[in-house]
C-alpha positions in Angstrom: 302.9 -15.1 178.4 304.7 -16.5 181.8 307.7 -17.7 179.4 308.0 -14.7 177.5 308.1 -12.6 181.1 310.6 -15.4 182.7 312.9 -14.6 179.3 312.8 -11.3 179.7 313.5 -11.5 183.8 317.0 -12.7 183.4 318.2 -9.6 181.8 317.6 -7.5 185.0 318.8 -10.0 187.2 321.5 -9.4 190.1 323.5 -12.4 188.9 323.1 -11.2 185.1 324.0 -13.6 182.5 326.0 -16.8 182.4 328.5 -15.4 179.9 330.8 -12.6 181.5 331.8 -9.4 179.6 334.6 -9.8 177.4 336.8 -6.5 176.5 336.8 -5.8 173.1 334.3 -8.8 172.0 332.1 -7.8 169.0 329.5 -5.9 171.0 332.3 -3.7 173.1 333.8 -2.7 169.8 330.2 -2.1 168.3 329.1 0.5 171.2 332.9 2.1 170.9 332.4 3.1 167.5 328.8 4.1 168.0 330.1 6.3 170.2 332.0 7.9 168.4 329.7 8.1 165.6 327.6 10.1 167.7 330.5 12.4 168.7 331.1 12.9 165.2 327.5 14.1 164.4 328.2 16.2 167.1 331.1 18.0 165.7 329.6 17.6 162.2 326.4 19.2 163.4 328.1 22.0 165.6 327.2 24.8 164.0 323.7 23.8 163.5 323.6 22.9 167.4 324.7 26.8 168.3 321.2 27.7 167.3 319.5 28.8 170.2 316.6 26.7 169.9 318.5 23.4 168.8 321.4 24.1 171.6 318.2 24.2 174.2 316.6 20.8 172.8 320.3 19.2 172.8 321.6 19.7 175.9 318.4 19.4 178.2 317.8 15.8 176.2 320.7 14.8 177.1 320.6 16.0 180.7 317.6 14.4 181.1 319.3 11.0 179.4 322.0 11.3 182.3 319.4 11.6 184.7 317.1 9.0 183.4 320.5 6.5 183.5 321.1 7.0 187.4 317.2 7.1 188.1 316.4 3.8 186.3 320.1 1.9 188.3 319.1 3.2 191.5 315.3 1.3 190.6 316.6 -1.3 189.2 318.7 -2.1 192.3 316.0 -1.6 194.8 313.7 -3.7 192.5 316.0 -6.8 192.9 316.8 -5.9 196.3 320.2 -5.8 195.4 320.5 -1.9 196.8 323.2 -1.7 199.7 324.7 1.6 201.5 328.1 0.6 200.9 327.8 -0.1 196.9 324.8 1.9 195.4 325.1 5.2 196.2 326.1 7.4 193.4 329.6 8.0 195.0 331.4 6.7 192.4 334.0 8.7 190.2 331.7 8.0 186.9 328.3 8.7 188.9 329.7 11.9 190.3 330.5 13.0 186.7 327.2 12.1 185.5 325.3 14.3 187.9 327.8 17.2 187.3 327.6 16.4 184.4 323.3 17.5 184.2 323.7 20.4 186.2 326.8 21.3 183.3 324.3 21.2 180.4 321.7 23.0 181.6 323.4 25.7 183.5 326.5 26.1 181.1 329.0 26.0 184.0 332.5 26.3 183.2 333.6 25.1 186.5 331.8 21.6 186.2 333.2 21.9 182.7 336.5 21.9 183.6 336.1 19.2 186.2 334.1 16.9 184.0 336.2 17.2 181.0 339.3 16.7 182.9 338.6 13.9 186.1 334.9 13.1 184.1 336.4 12.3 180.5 339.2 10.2 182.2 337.0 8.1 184.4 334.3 7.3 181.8 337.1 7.0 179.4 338.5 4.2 181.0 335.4 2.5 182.1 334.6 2.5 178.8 337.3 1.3 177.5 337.6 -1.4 180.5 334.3 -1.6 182.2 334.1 -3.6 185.5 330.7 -5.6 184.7 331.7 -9.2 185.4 328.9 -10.8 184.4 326.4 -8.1 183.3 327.2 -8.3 179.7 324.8 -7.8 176.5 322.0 -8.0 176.5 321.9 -7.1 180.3 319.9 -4.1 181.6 323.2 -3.3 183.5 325.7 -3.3 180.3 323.0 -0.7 178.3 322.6 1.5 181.1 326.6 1.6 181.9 327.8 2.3 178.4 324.6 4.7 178.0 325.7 6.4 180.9 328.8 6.9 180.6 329.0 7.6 177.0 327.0 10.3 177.6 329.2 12.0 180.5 332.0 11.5 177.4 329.2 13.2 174.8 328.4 16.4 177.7 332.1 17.5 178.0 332.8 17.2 174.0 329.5 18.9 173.4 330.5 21.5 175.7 334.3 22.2 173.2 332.5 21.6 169.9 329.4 23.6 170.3 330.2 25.8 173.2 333.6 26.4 172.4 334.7 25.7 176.1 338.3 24.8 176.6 340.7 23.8 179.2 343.8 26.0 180.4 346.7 25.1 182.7 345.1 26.5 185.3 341.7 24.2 185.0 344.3 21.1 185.1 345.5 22.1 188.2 342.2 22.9 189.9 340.5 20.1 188.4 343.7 18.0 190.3 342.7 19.7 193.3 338.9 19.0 193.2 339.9 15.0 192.3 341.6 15.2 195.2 339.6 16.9 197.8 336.7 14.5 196.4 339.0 11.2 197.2 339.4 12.8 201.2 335.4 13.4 200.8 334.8 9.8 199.8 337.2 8.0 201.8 335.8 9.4 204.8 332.8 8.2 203.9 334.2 4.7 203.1 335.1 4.5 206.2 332.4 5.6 208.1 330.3 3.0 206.0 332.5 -0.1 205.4 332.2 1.2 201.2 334.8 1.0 198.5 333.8 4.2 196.6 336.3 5.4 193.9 338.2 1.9 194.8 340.0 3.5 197.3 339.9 1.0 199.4 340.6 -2.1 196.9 340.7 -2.9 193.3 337.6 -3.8 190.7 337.1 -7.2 190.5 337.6 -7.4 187.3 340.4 -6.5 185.0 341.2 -3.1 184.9 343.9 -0.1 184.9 344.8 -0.4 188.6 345.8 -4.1 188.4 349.3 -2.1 186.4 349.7 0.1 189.5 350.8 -2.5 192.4 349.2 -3.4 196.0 346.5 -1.1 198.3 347.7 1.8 198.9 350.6 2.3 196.1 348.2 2.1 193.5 346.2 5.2 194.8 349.9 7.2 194.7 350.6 5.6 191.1 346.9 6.5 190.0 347.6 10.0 190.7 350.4 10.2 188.5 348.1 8.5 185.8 345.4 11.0 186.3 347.7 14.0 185.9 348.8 12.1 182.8 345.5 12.1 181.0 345.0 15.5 182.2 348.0 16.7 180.1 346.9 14.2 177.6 343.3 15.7 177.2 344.5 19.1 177.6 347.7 18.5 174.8 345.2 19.4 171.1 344.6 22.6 173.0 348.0 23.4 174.1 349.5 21.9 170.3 346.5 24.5 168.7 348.2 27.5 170.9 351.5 26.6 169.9 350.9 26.8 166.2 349.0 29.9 166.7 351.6 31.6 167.8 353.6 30.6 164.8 
């Protein structure tokens, strides 16, 4: 019995595993396409999912999933001791989304819709895609709660356009730019009130990501803007292609 609990100990700890994450390894590409397996049964499924009773079970499972992720990192850190001021509050772009993202799905906002399909599919996109984990990789507590997590802030927002039949206008890109904004002043007060690098406004991941592309602290906080207004236009282009041939 000790062994098997000393085996499973080193997949919760703070150092994590002696093999660090590797983009697009085996496992990476594995959880991308289960992802989007399940955002295909999603869209397969829509119709099915508009039934009041099935739209219910749907979204507040998967607002209590989100809720469950943050819940069980917050323990986790505090269990290992490993919980700080300055990196484990939920102030991150990703752990913003994912608590917008559970008030979204059970009140049906449209205003956290628009902000978490515009700055909260962009963010967990790219953590996804490039997820700072150094060392937490699989089978890590920390790799299956981040991928968990933020797969499902991707899964909230598409639910949302596939069984809702939410979209995004012009308008919603340039308040959602607004909100990103006014959220960066928010949080970089905070930073430096508390020595933090929330949002990585202060410096860059650690590991490899987007924002080693976009030069030194500060430029890469003016270049990211122009980034993030280009996955806005990006998201928002199948809706403004599907007006366009409307109209035609």
């Amino acid at each position: 019995m000790p062994t098997i609990v000393t085996n499973l100990d080193k997949y919760f700890t703070v150092e994590g595993l002696n093999h660090a994450f590797v983009l697009f390894s085996i496992p990476h590409v594995v959880t991308l396409l289960l992802l989007g397996f399940f955002l295909l049964l999603i869209w397969l499924y829509r119709d099915r999912l508009r039934l009041p009773r099935a739209n219910r079970a749907f979204r507040w499972s998967l607002a209590a999933l989100l809720l469950l992720c943050e819940v069980a990192l917050e323990v986790w850190q505090v269990s290992i001791g490993a919980w700080t001021l300055d990196r484990s509050l939920p102030l991150q772009l990703c752990s913003i989304s994912l608590l917008l993202a559970t008030v979204m799905l059970v009140t049906k906002s449209y205003a956290l819709f628009e902000f978490l399909y515009l700055p909260g599919m962009a963010g967990a996109l790219q953590a996804i895609l490039t997820p700072d984990l150094g060392h937490y990789s699989y089978p890590h507590f920390r790799t299956f709660e981040f991928f968990i997590a933020h797969g499902a802030v991707v899964s909230a927002a598409f639910f949302m356009i596939a069984v809702e039949r939410y979209r995004p206008t012009w308008r919603s890109l340039v308040r959602a730019f607004v909100a990103l904004n006014l959220l960066a002043l928010l949080i970089a007060g905070i930073n430096k009130g508390i020595g933090a690098n929330y949002m990585f406004l202060n410096a860059k991941p650690e590991n490899a990501s987007l924002l080693d592309l976009l030069g030194p602290w500060p430029w890469y906080i003016l270049s990211l803007e122009a980034v993030a207004l280009a996955m806005f236009l990006l998201l928002y282009a199948p809706f403004a292609v599907r007006d366009l041939l409307a109209r035609h």
